[in-house]
MISEBA-905711 format. One record per atom (N, C-alpha, C): residue in three letters; x, y negated, z. Coordinates in steps of 0.05 Angstrom, whole numbers, plus 5000, padded with zeros to 4 digits. Layout:
# residues N
ALAXYZ ...
# end
This chain:
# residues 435
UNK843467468896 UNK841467678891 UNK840367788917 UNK842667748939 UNK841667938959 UNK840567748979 UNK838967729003 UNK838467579025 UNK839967639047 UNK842867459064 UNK843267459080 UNK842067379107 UNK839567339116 UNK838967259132 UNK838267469157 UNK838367389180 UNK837667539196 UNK835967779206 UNK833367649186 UNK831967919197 UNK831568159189 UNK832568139151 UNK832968419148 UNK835268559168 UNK837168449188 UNK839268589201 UNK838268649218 UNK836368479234 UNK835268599260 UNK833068849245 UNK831968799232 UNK829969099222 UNK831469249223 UNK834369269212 UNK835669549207 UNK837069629233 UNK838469439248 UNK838769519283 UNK836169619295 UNK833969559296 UNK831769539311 UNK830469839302 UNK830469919275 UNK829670169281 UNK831770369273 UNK834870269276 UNK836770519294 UNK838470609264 UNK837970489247 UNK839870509219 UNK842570519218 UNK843170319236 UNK846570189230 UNK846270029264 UNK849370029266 UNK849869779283 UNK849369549266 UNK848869259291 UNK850269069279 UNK852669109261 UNK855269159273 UNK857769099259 UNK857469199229 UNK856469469222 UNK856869579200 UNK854669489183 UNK852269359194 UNK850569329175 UNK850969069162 UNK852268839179 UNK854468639168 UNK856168669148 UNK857868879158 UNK860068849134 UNK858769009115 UNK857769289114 UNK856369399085 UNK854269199070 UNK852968949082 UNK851768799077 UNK853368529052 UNK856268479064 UNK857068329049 UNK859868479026 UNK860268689034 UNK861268879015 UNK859368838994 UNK856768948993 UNK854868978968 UNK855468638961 UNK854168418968 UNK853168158954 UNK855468258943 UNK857968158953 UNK860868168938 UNK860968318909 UNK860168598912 UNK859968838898 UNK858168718871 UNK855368708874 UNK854168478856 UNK854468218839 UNK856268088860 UNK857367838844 UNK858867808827 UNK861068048828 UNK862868188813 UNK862368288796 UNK860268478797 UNK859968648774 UNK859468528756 UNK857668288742 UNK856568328719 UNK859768118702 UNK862168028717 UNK863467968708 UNK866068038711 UNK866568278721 UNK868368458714 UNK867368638692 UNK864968758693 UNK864368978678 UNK864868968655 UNK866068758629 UNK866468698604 UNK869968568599 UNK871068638625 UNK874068498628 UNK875568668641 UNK877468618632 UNK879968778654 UNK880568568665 UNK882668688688 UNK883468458706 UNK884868258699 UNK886468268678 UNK887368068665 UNK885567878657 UNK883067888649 UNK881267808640 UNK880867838603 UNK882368018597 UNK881868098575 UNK879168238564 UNK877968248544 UNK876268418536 UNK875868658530 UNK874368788545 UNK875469148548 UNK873269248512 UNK875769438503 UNK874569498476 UNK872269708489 UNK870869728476 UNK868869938475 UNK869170208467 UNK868670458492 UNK868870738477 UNK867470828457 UNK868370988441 UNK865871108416 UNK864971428429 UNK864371528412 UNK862971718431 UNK865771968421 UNK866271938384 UNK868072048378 UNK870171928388 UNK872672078393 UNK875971948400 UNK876971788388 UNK877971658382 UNK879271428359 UNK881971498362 UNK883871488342 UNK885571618331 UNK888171378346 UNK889571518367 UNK892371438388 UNK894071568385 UNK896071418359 UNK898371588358 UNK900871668378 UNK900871388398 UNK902171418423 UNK901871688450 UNK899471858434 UNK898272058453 UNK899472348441 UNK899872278420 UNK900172538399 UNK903572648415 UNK903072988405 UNK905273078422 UNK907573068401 UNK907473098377 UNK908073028347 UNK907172798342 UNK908872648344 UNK908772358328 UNK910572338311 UNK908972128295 UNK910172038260 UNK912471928267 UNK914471918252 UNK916071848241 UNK916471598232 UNK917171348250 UNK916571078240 UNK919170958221 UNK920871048224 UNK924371138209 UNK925071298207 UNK927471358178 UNK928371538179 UNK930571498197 UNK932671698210 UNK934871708223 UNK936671838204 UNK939171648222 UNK941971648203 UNK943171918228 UNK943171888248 UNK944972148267 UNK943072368266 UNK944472558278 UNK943872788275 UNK940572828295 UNK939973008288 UNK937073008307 UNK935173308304 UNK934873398320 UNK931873598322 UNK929073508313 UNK928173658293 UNK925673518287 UNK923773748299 UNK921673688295 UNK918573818306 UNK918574088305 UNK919174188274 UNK919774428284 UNK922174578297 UNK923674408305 UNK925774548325 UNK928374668305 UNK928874538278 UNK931074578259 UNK933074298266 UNK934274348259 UNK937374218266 UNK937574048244 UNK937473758241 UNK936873628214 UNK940673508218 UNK942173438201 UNK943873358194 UNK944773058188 UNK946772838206 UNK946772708205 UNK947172568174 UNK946172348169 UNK947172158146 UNK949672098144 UNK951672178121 UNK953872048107 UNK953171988082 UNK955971788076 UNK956271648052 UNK956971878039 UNK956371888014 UNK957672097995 UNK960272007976 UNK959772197953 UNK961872097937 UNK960571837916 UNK962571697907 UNK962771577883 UNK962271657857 UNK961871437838 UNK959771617811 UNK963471617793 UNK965271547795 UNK968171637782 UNK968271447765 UNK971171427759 UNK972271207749 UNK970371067719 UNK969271287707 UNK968271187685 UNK965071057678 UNK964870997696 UNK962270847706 UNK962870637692 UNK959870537677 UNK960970307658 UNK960770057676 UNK959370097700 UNK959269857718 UNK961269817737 UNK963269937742 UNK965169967762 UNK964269897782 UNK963070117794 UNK962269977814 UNK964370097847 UNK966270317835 UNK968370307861 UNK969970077865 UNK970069927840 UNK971769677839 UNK969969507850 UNK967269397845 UNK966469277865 UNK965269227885 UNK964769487897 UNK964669497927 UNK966569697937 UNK968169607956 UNK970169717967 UNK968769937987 UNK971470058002 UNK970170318015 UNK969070098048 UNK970769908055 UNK969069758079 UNK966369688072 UNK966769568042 UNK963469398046 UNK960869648045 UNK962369938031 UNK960470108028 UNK959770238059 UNK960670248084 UNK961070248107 UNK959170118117 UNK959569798115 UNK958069598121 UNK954669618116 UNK954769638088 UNK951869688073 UNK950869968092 UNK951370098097 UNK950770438103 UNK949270308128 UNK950270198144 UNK950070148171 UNK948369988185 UNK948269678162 UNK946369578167 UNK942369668155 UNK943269838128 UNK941069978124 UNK939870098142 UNK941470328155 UNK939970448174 UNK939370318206 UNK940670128211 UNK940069968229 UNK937769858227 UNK936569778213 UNK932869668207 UNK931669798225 UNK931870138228 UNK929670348237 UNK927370428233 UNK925970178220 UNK922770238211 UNK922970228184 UNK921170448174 UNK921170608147 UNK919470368134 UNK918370138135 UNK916969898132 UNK919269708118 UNK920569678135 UNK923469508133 UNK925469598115 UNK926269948123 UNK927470038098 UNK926869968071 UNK924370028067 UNK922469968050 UNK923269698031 UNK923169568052 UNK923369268043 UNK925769198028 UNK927869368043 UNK930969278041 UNK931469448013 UNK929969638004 UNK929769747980 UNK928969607954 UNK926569497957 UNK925369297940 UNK926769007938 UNK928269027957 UNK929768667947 UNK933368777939 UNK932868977934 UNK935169097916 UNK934969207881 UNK932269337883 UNK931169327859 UNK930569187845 UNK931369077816 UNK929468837792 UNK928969047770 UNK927268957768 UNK925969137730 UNK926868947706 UNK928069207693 UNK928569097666 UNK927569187644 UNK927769077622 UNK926769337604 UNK928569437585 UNK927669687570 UNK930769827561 UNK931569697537 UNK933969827527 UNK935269587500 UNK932769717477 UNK933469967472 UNK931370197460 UNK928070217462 UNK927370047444 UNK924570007446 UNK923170207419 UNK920770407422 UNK919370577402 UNK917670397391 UNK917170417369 UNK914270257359 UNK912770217375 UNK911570537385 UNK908370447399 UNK908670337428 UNK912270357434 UNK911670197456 UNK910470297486 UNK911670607485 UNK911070727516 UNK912170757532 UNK914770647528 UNK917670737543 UNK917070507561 UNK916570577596 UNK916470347615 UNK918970277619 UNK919269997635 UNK921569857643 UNK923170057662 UNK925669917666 UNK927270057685 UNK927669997702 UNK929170087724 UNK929969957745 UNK933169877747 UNK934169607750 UNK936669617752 UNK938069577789 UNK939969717799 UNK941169727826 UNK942469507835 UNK941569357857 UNK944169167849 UNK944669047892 UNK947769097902 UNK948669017919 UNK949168707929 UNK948168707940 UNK949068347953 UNK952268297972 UNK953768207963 UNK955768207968 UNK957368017969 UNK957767827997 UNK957967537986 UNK956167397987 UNK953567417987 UNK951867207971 UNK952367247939 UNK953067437928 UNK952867517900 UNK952467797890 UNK949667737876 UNK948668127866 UNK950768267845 UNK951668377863 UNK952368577838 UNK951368907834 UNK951468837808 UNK949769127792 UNK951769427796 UNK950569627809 UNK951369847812 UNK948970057800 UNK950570257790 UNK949070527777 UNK947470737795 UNK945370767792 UNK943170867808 UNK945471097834 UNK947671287816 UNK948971477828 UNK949971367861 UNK951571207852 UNK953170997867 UNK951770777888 UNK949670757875 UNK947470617899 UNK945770797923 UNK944871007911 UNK943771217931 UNK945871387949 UNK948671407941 UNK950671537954 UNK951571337973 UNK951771057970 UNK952170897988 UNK949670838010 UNK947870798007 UNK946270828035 UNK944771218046 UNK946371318030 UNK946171658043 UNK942171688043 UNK941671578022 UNK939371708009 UNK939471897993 UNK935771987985 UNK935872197961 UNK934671917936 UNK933872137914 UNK931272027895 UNK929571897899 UNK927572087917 UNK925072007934 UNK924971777941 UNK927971647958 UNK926571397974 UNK925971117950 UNK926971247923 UNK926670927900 UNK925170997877 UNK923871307875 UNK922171297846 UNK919571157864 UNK917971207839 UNK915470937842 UNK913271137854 UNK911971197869 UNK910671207892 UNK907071137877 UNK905971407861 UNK902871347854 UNK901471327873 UNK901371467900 UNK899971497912 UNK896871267925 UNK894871317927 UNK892871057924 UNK892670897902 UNK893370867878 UNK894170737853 UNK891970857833 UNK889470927841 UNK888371047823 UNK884970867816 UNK885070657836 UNK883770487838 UNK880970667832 UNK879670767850 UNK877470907859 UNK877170957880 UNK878370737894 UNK877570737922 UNK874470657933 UNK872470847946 UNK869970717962 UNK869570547972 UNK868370357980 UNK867770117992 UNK866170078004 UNK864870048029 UNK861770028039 UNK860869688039 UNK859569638031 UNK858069468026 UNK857369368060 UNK858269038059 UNK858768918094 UNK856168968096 UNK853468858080 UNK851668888086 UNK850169008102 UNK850969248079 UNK849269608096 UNK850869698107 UNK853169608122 UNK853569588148 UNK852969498170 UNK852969268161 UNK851569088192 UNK848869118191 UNK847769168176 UNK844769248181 UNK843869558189 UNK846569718183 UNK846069958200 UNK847569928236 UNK849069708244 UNK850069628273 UNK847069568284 UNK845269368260 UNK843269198269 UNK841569368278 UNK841469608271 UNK838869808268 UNK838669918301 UNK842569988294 UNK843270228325 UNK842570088349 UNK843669798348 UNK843569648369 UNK840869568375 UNK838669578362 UNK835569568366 UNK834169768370 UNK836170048376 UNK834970258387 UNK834770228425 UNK832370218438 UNK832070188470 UNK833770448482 UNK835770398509 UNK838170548511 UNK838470448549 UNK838470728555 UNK839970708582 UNK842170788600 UNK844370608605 UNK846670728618 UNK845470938644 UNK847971078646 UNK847171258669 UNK847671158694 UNK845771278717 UNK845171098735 UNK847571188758 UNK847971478749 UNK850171498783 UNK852971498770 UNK853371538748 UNK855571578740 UNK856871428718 UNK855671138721 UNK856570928711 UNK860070848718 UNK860570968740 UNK862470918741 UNK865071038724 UNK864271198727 UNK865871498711 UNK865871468672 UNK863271378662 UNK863371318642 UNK861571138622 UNK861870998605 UNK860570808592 UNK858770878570 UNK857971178573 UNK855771268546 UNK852871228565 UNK852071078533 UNK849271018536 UNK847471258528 UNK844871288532 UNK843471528529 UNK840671308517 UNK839771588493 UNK836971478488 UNK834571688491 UNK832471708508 UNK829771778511 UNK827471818488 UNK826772088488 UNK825072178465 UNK825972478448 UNK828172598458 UNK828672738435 UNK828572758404 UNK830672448401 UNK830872428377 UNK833572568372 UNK834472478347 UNK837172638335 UNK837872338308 UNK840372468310 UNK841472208291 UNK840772258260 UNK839372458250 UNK837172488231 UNK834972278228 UNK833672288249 UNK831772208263 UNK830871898262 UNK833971778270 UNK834171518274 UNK835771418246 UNK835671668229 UNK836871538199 UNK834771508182 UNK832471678185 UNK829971678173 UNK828971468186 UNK828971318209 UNK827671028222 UNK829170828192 UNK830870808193 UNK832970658180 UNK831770608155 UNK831170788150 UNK831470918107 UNK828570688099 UNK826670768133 UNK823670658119 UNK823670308131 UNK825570298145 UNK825170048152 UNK826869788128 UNK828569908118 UNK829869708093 UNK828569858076 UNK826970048067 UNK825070048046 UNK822169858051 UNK821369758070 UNK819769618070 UNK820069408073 UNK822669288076 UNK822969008076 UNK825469018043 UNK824869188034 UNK826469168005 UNK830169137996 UNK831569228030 UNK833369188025 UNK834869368024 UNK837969388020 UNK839569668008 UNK840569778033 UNK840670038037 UNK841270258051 UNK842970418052 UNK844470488065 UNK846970658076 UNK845571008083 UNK847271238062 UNK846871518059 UNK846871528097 UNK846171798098 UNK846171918125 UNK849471958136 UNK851572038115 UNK854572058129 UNK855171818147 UNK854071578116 UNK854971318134 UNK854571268162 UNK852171248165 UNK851271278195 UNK851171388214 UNK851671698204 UNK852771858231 UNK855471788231 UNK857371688219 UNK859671568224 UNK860071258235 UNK858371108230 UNK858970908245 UNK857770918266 UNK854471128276 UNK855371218310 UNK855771308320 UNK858271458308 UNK859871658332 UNK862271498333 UNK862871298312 UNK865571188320 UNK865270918324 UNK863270728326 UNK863870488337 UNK861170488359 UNK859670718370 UNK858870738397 UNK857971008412 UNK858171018429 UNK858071048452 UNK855271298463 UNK853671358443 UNK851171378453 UNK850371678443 UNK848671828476 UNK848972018474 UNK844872108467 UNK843872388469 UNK841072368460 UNK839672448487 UNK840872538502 UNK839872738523 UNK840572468560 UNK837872488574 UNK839372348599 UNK840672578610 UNK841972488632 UNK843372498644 UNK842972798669 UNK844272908674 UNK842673108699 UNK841572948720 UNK842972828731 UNK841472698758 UNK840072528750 UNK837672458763 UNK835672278762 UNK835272028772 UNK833771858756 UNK833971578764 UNK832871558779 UNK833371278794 UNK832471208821 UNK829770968814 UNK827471038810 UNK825070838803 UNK825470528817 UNK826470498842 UNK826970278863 UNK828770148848 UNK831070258842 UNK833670098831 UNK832970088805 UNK831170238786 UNK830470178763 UNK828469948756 UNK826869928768 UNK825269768779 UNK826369428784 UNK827069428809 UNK829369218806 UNK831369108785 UNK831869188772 UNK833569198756 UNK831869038723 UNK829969168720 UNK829069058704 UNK826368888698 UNK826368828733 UNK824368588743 UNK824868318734 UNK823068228732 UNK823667928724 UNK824467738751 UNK825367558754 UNK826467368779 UNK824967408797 UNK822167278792 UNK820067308803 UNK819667538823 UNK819267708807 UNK818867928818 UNK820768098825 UNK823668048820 UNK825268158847 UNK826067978872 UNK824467698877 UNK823667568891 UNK822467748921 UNK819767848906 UNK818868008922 UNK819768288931 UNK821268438913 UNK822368648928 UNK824768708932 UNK825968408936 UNK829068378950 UNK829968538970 UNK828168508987 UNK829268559014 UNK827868829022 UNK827068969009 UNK826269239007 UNK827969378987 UNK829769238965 UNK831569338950 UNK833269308971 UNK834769148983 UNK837469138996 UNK837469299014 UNK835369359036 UNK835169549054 UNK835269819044 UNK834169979021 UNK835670169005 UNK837770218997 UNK838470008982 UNK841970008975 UNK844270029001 UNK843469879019 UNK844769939049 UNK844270229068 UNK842670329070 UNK841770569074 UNK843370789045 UNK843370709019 UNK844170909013 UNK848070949015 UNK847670639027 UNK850470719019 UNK853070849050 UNK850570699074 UNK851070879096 UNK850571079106 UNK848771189086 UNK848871569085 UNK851671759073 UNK852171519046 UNK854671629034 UNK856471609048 UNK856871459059 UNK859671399078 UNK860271559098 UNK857571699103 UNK857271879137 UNK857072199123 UNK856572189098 UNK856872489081 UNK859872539079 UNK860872299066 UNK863972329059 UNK865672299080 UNK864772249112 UNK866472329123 UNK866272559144 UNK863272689136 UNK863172999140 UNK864073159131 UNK864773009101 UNK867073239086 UNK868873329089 UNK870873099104 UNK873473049110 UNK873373249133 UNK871873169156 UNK872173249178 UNK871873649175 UNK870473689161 UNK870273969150 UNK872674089134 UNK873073939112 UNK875574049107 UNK878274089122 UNK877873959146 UNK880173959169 UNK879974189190 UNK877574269184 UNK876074509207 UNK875174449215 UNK874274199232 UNK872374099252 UNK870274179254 UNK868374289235 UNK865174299239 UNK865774439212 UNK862774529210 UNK862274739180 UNK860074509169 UNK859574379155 UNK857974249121 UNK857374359105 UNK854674369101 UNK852974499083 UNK850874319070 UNK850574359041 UNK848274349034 UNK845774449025 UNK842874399025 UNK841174579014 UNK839374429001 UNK837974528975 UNK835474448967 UNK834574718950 UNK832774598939 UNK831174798917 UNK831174798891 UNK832575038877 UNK832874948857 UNK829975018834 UNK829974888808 UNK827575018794 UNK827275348793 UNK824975418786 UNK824975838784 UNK825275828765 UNK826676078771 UNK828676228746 UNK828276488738 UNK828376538718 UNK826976838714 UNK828877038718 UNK830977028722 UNK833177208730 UNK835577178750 UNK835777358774 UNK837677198790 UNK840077088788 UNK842476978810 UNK843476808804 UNK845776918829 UNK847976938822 UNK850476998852 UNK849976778869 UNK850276898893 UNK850776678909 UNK848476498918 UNK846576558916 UNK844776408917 UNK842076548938 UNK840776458951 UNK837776578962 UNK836276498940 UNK834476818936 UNK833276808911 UNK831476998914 UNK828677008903 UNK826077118910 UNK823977068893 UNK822977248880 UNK819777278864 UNK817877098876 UNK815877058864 UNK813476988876 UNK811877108884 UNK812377398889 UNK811077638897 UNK811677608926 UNK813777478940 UNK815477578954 UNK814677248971 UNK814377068964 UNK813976858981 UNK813576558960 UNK812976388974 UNK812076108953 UNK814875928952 UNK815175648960 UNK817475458950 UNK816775248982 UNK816575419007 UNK815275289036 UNK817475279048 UNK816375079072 UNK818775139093 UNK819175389096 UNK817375599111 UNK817575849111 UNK819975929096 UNK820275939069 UNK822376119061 UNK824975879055 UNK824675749058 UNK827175499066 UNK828375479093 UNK826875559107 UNK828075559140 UNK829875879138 UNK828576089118 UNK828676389131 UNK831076349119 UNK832176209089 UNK834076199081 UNK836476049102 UNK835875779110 UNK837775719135 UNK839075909153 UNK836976049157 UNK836776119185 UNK838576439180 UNK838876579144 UNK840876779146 UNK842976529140 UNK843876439126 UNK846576289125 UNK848076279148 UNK845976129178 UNK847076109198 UNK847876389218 UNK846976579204 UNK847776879216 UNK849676969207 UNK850476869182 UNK853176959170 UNK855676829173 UNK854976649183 UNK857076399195 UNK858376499217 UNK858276599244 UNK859576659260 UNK861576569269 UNK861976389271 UNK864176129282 UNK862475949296 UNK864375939319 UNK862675639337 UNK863875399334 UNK862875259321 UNK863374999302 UNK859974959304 UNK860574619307 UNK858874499302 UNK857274459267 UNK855274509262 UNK854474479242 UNK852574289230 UNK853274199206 UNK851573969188 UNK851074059175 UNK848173929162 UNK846073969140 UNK844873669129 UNK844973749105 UNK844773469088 UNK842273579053 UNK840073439053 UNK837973509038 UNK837273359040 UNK834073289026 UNK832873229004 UNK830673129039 UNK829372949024 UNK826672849044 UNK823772949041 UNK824273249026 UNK821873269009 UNK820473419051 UNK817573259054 UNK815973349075 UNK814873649086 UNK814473729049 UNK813974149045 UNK815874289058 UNK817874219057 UNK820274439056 UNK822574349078 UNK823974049080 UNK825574009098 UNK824773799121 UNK823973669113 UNK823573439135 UNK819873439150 UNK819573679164 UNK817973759191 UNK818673869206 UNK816673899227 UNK817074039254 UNK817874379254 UNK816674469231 UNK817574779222 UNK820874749226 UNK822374619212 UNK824974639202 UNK826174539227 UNK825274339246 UNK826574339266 UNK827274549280 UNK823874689286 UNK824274889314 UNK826175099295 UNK826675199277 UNK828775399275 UNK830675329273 UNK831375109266 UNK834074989276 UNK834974969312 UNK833274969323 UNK833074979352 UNK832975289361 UNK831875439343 UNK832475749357 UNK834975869345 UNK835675719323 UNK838675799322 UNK839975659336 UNK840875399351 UNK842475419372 UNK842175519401 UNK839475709404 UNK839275859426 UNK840476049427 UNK839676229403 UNK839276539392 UNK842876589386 UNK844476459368 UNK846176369355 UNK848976309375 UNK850976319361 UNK854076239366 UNK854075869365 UNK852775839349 UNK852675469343 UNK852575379365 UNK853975219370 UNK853974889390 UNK852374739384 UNK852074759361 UNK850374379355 UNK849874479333 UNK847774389317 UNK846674309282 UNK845774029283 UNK845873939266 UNK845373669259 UNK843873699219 UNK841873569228 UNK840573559207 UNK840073239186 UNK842173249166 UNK841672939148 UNK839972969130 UNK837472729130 UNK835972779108 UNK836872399091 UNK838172509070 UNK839072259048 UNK837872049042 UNK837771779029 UNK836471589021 UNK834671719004 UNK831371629004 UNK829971718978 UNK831471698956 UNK830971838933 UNK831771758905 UNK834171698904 UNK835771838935 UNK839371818923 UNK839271998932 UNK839572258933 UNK840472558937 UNK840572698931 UNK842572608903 UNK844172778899 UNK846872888915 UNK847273188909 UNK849273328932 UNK850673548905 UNK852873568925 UNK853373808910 UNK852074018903 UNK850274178918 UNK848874288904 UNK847574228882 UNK847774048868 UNK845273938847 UNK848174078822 UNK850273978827 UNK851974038799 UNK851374398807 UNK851374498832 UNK851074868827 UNK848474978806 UNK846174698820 UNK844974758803 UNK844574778769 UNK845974548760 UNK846074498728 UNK848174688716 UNK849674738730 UNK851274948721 UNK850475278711 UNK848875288734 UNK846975608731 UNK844475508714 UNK843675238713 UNK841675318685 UNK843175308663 UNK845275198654 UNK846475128628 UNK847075418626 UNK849175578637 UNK849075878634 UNK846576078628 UNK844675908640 UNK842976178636 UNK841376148614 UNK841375878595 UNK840575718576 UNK842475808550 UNK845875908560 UNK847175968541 UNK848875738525 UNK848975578539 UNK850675298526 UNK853975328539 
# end
């Protein structure tokens, strides 16, 4: 994608960008960075297939602070709400007059035995199972005319390699159950279950996925929601739906359906993003070969520039947070009809959006500072306000006038500068918007 050849390196040495050394290695960091991406971005490192987020959570029982119950337990244990639950014993025997004798044929070892390996299974699945291949249905001797009396269930132990029949009493006392775990279980049995039709499903996937959609451009990394352009609403794009399989005559999925299948099998939000895209990298990006032919090497010299601005921000940070120097940023934010803490703030009565009142603002910050520390500044390339000869010379009469040693003034890659100040900013409009 990218051109290694020489002379984009000498352009960027030649007019004072980078050394050699660094413009080399940030040079083959990126190809690398590119080559990778479009085949990592759908894989983990294993090389597995990374599932896709939905926008809603999908339901992780492993996360839950209360989790289900996948067995019952035979020892003693604390449950959820913090009560003292009571270990499992064998109980008593149903007494000598059981027409099945069944103390005579299972002894008190094998009833031991049985107890133990039941609860040994652990999954309420398996219990389950070990229930049902103990149970046969019979039907009773006592039959009514009309014939409503359902079958029964008869108990019966394996023992040996041979079933024998024990009385419901005598079977639930031996594996230290109740009732519950062997009457018959209606639940879902009412056969009225909904169904969505695969169809008007996949023709509502077909719909979403033919909606035009853009990942976010700085904070792709951070997360995988797509955004769509226009101020629509998922109304919006259900009413697209409704008229488009009415005119081609085919069947259609209610509005729940679809706001459920996209909040839970994607990803996609209505509103972009706060920070703004970069037209260059957008541009690129959705050039044809051809034509990022031609603005290769005017893309790569951006991408390298933006990314050795970042590198020289982030280690102004460091060096600041250590004490070394004081770091600051400034820009302008939109007018606001009401002020804001913390902030230089002024009517239009009072001055316009010029260097003038961008320097006057510098220039108290740097009076309140009073520490001699070297100082950095990092903004925007806009020509009105930061990057002229105005903004210099008061940067120059503050290290006359002033405690300052030094100021140093960074102005960022076009169409990458974003700074911290930009989140102060979105923060104080969302507040003052009431969200």
């Amino acid at each position: 994608m990218f051109m290694e050849g020489n002379s984009l390196n000498s352009e960027l040495i030649e007019n004072g960008i980078a050394s050699p050394l660094i413009v080399n290695d940030t040079l083959a960091v990126i190809v690398e960075e590119e080559k990778q991406k479009k085949s990592a971005k759908n894989t983990t490192q294993e090389g597995d297939p990374i599932q896709s987020k939905s926008k809603k959570r999908k339901l992780d029982l492993g996360k839950w602070k209360k989790k289900p119950v996948e067995g019952k337990k035979s020892e003693a244990y604390i449950n959820s709400r913090g009560n003292q639950v009571n270990a499992r014993i064998i109980s008593g025997t149903c007494g000598e007059k059981c027409i099945y004798n069944c103390t005579v044929k299972v002894k008190k070892e094998k009833r031991e035995y049985l107890f133990h390996n039941y609860w040994k299974l652990g999954k309420l699945q398996e219990q389950r199972h070990y229930l049902l291949s103990c149970l046969k249905e019979i039907n009773s001797k006592k039959q009514h005319s009309d014939g409503r009396r359902k079958p029964n269930n008869a108990y019966y132990f394996k023992i040996d390699g041979e079933d024998n029949r024990v009385c419901k009493q005598f079977f639930l006392a031996t594996l230290g159950i109740s009732n519950r775990s062997v009457r018959t279980d209606k639940r879902g049995k009412h056969n009225k279950h909904k169904t969505v039709d695969k169809a008007i499903r996949t023709g509502i996937v077909e719909h979403i996925n033919s909606i035009p959609r853009m990942e976010s451009h700085y904070l792709r990394a951070q997360t995988s929601r797509e955004f769509i352009e226009g101020g629509k609403t998922v109304a919006d794009l259900h009413r697209d739906y409704v008229e488009s399989c009415r005119t081609e005559n085919k069947p259609y999925g209610n509005y729940c359906m679809y706001f459920r299948i996209f909040n839970k099998d994607f990803n996609i939000s209505f509103f972009s993003p706060k920070k703004d895209q970069c037209s260059l990298c957008e541009q690129f990006k959705n050039s044809s070969e051809d034509e990022k032919k031609k603005i290769e090497n005017q893309y790569t010299r951006h991408i390298i520039e933006k990314t050795l601005s970042r590198q020289k921000k982030e280690k102004n940070k460091k060096e600041a947070s250590e004490g070394k120097l004081i770091l600051a940023y400034f820009d302008l934010e939109a007018v606001l009809p009401t002020p804001c803490d913390h902030c230089f703030i002024w009517h239009e009565g009072e001055g316009s959006r010029g260097v003038n009142e961008i320097g006057t603002c510098v220039l108290k910050y740097l009076e309140t500072l009073g520490q001699e520390k070297p100082v950095i500044f990092y903004c925007d390339n806009c020509s009105g306000q930061n990057k002229n000869k105005f903004m210099v010379s008061v940067l120059m009469n503050a290290v006359l006038k002033l405690r300052t040693p030094s100021i140093t003034l960074n102005f960022l890659t076009v169409r990458h500068t974003q700074t911290e100040g930009d989140m102060m900013h979105s923060l104080i409009e969302k507040q003052k918007k009431g969200r």
